[in-house]
C-alpha positions as CSV (number, residue, x, y, z in Angstrom):
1,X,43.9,-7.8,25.6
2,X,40.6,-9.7,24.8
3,X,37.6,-8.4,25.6
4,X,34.0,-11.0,25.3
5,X,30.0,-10.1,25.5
6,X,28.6,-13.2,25.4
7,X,24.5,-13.4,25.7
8,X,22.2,-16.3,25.8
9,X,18.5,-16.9,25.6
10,X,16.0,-19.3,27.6
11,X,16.5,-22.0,30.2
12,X,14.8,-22.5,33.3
13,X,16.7,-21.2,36.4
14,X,18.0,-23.2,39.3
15,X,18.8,-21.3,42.4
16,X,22.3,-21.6,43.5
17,X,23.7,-20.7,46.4
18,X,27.6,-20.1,45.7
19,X,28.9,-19.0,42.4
20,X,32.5,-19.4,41.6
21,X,34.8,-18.5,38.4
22,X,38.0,-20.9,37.8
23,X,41.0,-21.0,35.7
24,X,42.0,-24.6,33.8
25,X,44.4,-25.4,34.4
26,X,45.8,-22.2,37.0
27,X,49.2,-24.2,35.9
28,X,50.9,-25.1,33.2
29,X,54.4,-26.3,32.5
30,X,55.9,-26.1,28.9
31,X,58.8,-28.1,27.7
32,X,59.2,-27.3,23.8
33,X,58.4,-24.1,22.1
34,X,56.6,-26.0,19.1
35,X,53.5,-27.1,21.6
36,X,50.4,-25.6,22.2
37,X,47.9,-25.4,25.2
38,X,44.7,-24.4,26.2
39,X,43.3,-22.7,29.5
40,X,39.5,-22.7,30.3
41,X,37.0,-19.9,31.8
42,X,35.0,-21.5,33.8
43,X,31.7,-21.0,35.9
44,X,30.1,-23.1,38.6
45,X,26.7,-22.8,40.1
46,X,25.0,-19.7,38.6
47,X,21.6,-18.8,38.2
48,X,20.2,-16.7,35.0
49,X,23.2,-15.8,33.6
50,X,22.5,-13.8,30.1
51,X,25.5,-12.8,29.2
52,X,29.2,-11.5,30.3
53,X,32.2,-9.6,29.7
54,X,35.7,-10.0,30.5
55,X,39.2,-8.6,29.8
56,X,42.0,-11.2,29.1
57,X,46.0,-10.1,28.9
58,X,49.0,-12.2,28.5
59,X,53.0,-11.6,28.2
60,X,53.2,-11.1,24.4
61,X,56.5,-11.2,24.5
62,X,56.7,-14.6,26.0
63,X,53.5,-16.0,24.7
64,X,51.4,-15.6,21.8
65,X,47.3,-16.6,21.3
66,X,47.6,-19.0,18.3
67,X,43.9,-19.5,17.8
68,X,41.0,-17.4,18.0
69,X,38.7,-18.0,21.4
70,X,36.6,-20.4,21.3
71,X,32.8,-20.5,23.0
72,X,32.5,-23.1,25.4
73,X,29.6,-25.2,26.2
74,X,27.8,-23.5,28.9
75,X,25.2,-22.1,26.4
76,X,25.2,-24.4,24.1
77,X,24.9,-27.1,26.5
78,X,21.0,-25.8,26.8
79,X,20.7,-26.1,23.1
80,X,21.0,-22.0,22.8
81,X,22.4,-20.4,19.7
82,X,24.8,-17.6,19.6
83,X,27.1,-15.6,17.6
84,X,31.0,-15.6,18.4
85,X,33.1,-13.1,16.4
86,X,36.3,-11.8,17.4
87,X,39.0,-9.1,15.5
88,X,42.7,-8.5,16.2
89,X,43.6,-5.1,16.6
90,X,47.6,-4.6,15.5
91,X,48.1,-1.2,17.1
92,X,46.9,-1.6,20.5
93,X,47.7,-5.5,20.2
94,X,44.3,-6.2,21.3
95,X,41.8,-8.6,20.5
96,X,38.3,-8.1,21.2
97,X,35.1,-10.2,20.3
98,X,31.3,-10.8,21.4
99,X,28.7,-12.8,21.3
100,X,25.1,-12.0,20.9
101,X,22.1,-14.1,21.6
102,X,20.4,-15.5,18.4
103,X,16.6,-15.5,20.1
104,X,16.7,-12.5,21.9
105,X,15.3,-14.5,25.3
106,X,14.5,-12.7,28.3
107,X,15.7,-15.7,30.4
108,X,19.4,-16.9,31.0
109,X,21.2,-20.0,31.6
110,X,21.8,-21.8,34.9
111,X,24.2,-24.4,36.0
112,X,27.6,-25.0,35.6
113,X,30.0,-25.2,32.4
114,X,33.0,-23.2,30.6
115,X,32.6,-19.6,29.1
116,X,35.5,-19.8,26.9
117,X,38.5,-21.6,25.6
118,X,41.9,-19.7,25.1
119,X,44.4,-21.7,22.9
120,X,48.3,-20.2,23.8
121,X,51.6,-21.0,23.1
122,X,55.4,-20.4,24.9
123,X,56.8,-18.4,22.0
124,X,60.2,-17.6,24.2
125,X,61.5,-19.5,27.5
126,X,60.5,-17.9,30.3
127,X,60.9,-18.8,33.8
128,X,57.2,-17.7,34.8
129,X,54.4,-16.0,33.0
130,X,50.9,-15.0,34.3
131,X,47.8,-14.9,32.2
132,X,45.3,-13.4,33.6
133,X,41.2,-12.9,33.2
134,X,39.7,-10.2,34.8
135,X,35.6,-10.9,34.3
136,X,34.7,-7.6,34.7
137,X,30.4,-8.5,34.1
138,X,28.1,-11.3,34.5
139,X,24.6,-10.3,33.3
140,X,21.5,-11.7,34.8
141,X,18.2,-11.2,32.5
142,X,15.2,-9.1,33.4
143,X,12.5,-8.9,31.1
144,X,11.3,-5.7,30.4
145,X,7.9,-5.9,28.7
146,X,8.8,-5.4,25.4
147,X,10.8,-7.4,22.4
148,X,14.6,-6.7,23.7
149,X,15.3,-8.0,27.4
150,X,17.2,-5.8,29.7
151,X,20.5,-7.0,30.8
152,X,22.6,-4.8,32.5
153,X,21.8,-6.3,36.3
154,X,24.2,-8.5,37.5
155,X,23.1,-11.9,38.8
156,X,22.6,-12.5,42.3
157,X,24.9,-14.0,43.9
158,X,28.2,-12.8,42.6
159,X,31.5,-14.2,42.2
160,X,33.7,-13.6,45.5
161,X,36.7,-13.9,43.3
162,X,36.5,-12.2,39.7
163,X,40.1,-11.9,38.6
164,X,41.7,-15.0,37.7
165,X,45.6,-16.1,36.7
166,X,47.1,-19.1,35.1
167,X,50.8,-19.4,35.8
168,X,52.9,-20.7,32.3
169,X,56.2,-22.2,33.0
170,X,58.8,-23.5,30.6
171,X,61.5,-26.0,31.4
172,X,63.4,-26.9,28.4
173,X,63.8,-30.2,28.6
174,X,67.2,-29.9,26.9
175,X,68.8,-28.1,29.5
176,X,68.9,-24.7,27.4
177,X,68.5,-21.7,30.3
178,X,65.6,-20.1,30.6
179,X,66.8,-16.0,30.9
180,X,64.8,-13.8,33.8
181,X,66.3,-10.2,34.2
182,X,64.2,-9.5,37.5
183,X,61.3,-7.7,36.2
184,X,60.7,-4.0,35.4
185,X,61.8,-1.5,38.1
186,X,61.0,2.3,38.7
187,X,63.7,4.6,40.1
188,X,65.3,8.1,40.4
189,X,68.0,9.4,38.7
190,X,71.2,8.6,40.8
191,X,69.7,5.6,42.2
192,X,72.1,2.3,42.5
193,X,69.9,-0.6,40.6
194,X,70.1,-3.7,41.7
195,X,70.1,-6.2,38.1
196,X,69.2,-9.6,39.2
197,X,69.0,-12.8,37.5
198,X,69.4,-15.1,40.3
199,X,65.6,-16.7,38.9
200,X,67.2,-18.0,36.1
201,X,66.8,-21.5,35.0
202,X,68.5,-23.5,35.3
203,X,70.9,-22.0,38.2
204,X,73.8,-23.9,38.7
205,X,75.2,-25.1,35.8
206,X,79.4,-24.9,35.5
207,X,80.4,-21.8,32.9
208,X,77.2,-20.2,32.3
209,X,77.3,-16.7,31.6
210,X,75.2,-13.6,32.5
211,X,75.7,-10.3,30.7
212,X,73.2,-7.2,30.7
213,X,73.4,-4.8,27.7
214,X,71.6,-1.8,27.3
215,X,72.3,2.4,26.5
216,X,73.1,5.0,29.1
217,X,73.6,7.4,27.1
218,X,76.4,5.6,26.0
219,X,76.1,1.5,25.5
220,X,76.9,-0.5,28.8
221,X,77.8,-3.9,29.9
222,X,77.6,-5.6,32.5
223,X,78.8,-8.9,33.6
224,X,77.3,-11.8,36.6
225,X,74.2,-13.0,37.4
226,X,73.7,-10.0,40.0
227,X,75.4,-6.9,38.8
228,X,74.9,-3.1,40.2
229,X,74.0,0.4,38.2
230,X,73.5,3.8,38.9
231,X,71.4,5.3,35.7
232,X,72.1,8.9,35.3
233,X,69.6,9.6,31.9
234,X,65.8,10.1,32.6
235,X,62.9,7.9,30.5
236,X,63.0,4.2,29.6
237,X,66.0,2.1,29.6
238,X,65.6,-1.2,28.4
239,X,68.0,-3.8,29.6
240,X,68.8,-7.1,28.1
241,X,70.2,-10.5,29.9
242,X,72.0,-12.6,28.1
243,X,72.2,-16.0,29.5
244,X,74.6,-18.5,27.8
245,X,75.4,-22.2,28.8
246,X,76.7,-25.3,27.3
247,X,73.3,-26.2,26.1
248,X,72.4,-22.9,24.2
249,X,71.4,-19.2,24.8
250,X,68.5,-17.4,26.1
251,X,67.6,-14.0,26.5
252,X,65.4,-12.0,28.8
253,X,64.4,-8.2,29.0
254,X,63.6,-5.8,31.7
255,X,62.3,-2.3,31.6
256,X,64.3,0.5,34.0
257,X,62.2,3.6,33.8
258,X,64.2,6.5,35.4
259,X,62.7,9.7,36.8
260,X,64.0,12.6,36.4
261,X,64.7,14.6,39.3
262,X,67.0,17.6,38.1
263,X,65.5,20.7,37.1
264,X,66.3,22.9,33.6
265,X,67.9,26.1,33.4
266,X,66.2,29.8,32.7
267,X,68.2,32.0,31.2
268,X,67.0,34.7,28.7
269,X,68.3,37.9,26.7
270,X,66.4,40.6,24.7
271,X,67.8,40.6,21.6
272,X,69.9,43.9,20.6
273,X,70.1,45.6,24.1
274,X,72.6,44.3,26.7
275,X,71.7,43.8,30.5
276,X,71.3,47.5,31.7
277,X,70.1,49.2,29.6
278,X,67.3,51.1,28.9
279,X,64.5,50.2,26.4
280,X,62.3,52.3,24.0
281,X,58.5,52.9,24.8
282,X,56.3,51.6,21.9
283,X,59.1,49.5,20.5
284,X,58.4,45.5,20.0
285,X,60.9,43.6,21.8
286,X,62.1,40.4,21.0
287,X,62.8,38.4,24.0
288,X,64.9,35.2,23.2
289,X,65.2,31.9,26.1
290,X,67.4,30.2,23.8
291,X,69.7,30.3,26.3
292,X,67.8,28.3,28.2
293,X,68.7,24.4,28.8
294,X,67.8,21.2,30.3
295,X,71.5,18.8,31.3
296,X,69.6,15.4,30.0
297,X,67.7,17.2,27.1
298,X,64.4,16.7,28.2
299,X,62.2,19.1,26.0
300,X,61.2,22.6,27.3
301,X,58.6,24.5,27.7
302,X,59.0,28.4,28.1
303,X,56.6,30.5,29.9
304,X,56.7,34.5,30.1
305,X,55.4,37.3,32.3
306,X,56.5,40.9,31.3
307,X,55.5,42.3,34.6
308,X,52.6,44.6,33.4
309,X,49.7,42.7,33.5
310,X,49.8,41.8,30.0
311,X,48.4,38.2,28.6
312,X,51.2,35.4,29.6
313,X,53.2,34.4,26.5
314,X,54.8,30.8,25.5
315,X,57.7,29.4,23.2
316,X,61.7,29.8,23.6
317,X,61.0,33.5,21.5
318,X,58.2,36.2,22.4
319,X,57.7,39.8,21.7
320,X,56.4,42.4,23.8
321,X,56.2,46.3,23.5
322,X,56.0,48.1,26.2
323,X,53.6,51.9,26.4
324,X,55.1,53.3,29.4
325,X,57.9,54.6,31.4
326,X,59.3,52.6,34.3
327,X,60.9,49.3,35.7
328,X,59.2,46.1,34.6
329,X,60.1,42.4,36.3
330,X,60.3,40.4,33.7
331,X,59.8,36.8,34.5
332,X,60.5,33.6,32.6
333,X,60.0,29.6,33.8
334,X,61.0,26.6,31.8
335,X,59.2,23.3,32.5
336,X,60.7,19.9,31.4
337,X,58.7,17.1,30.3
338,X,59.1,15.6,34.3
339,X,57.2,18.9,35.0
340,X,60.9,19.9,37.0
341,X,60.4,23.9,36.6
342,X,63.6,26.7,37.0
343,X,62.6,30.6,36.8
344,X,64.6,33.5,36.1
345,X,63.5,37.1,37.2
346,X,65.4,40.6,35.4
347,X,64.2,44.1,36.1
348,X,64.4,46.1,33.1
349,X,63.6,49.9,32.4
350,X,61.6,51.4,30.3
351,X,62.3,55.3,29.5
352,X,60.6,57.7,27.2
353,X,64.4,59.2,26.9
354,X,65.1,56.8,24.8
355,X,65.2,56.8,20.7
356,X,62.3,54.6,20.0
357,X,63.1,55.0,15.9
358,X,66.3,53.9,15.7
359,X,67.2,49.8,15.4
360,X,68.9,48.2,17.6
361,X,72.5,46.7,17.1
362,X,71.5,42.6,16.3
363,X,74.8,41.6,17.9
364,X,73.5,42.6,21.5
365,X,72.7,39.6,22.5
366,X,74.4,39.3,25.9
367,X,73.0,38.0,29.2
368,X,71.5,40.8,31.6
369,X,75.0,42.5,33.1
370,X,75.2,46.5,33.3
371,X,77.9,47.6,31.3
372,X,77.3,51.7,31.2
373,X,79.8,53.5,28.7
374,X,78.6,51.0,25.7
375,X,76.6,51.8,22.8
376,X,73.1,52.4,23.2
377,X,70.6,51.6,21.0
378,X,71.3,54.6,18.6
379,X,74.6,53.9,18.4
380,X,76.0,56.6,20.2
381,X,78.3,56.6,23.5
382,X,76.5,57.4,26.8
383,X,77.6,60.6,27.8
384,X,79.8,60.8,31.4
385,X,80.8,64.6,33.3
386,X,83.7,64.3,35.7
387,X,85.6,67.5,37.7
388,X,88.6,67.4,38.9
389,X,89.4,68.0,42.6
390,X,90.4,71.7,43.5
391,X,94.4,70.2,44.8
392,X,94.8,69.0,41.6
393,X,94.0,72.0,39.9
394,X,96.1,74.1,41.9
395,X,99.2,71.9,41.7
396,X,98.6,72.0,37.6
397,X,98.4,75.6,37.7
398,X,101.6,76.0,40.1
399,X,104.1,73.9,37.9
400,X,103.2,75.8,35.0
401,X,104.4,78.5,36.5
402,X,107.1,77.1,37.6
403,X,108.4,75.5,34.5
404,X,107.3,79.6,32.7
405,X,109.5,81.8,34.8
406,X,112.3,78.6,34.3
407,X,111.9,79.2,30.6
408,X,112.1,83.1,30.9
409,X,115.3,82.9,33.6
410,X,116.8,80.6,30.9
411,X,116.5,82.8,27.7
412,X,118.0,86.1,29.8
413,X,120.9,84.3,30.3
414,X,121.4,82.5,27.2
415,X,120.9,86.2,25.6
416,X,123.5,87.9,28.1
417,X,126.5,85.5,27.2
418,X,126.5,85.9,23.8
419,X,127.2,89.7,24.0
420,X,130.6,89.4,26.0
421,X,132.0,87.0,23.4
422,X,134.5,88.0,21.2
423,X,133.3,89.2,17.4
């Protein structure tokens, strides 16, 4: 990106008519990669122009500026002096200059002329690349009485056409191909992509190869100069063509950008108490959403409502205490970074009944299911009553009887026999 402020000081004015911005030249074809070319800003039939501003971009990764920008003539042409400084910045891979009027004139420059020159060169073959200038200010002076003229009015008339392109094409004139993967693309998950190469230059050329590389999750290839994908992992996936012919290789890139369209999971349990049971008044809880989970690992974020108008609380743990008896709906959402949300709701009770000084077992860590008959809290069993039914009873009672007098009936007899029998 290249961003100018250029500002200039007297001329007499000429009235114009029709002011129009161009590209030189809007085309340009490239044969070698050692070469260098320029392309011109230039303005035609303007009246009082102080100063302007424009933004310029370019495929880096096809071409690089080799040379800093250079003023053109238009000022200088009037015999004004100006100041041109430019700086590269490496992290936004940006370069930005200005120029500032050396007289500080209240009057601008009229005519026709170039603005800048912009030296380039084809650092990898590519089949087409666009540089563009988007001339986003053209000043016109007004003096406003005092030592510094005012130039923020634009001059009258203005440009019908602001934004301009130059269209960079290289043809290797030793037949090596010229790699073009299609262009970025934007889908949703579980969407067939269509890869196509069928720009690439040149096309018909016996026994020359396509094959697309890139990572799914897992590393993919794909072979043909028009090949089909269905991309299941959400985020960026960069895919690279390989284009291979007698002559030589070339490569090409295209950015897939996938949107997530499936939603995480909620699930939460409060650690030391299974789903069920009751939980101690005044007693900090820890509530725990590690159980919580998104299928293409797309970070989390936890929200948490404990259903009595306490302040909302955030991150996968939180703690809550609760001052009074009764049934609470606890409610926990996960967001993923595709703002895709899932929420989980569990009732719990609160009851004074139980031991609030006692600690928990750590091992109760179960999702919410009742399970009554396990240890509480305090360790000890929850108590159950049962009766039996009254038929049972009675038939318990009646074959004890039974099996008594048997016993009795048996003993009188064994007892009898043994007094007849001989001494």
């Amino acid at each position: 990106m290249l961003i100018f402020l250029i500002f200039a000081s007297n001329q007499v004015s000429h009235a114009q008519s029709q002011v129009t911005l161009s590209l030189d030249p809007s085309n340009v074809n490239v044969t070698d990669l050692s070469s260098t070319f320029t392309v011109d800003l230039d303005i035609n039939g303007v009246t009082n122009l102080w100063g302007w501003a424009a933004t310029v971009t370019w495929d880096q990764n096809h071409i690089a500026m080799v040379k800093a920008p250079q003023e053109g003539d238009f000022f200088s042409q009037a015999g004004h002096q100006t100041e041109f400084v430019s700086a590269y910045n490496k992290t936004t891979q940006s370069l930005k200059g200005a120029v500032a009027d050396a007289g500080l004139d209240a009057i601008g420059v009229s005519g026709s002329g170039t603005l800048a020159i912009f030296t380039f060169q084809v650092t990898k073959a590519v089949l087409n690349s666009i540089i563009k200038v988007d001339v986003t200010n053209l000043y016109s002076n007004q003096s406003t009485g005092g030592s510094v003229p005012e130039f923020t009015n634009p001059i009258s008339p203005y440009p019908a056409v602001t934004v301009l392109t130059s269209t960079v094409s290289c043809q290797l004139s030793n037949g090596q191909p010229i790699a073009y993967a299609g262009g970025n693309q934007t889908v949703k998950q579980f969407t067939n992509v269509i890869l196509n190469a069928s720009l690439t230059q040149p096309q018909s050329v016996p026994g020359q190869s396509y094959t697309w590389t890139f990572f799914d999750n897992a590393s993919r290839t794909l072979q043909g100069m028009i090949a089909n994908y269905t991309f299941f992992w959400p985020g960026v996936t960069v895919v690279t063509l390989t284009v291979t012919n007698a002559n030589g290789t070339s490569t090409d890139i295209a950015g897939i950008t996938v949107q997530d369209i499936t939603p995480p999971v909620a699930a939460f349990a409060i650690n030391g108490y299974s789903s069920g049971q009751s939980l101690p008044v005044n007693r900090m809880l820890v509530f725990n959403a590690s159980q919580s989970y998104d299928p293409y690992n797309m970070t989390l974020r936890y929200s948490w409502n404990f259903g009595d108008a306490s302040v909302l609380q955030t991150g996968e743990i939180a703690q809550h205490l609760y001052t009074g008896d009764g049934s609470y709906s606890v409610s926990l959402t996960v967001t993923n970074s595709a703002r895709l949300k899932d929420t989980v709701n569990e009732t719990v009770t609160v009851g004074s009944g139980v031991n609030p000084t006692t600690t928990p077992n750590p091992a109760g860590t179960g999702s919410p299911t009742g399970n009554p008959g396990q240890p509480t809290p305090n360790g000890a069993v929850n108590s159950q009553s049962f009766s039996l039914p009254s038929t049972v009873l009675w038939t318990i009672v009646f074959v004890t009887i039974l099996v008594l007098v048997g016993s009795v009936f048996w003993l009188r007899k064994s007892v009898g026999t043994s007094a007849v029998l001989p001494g």
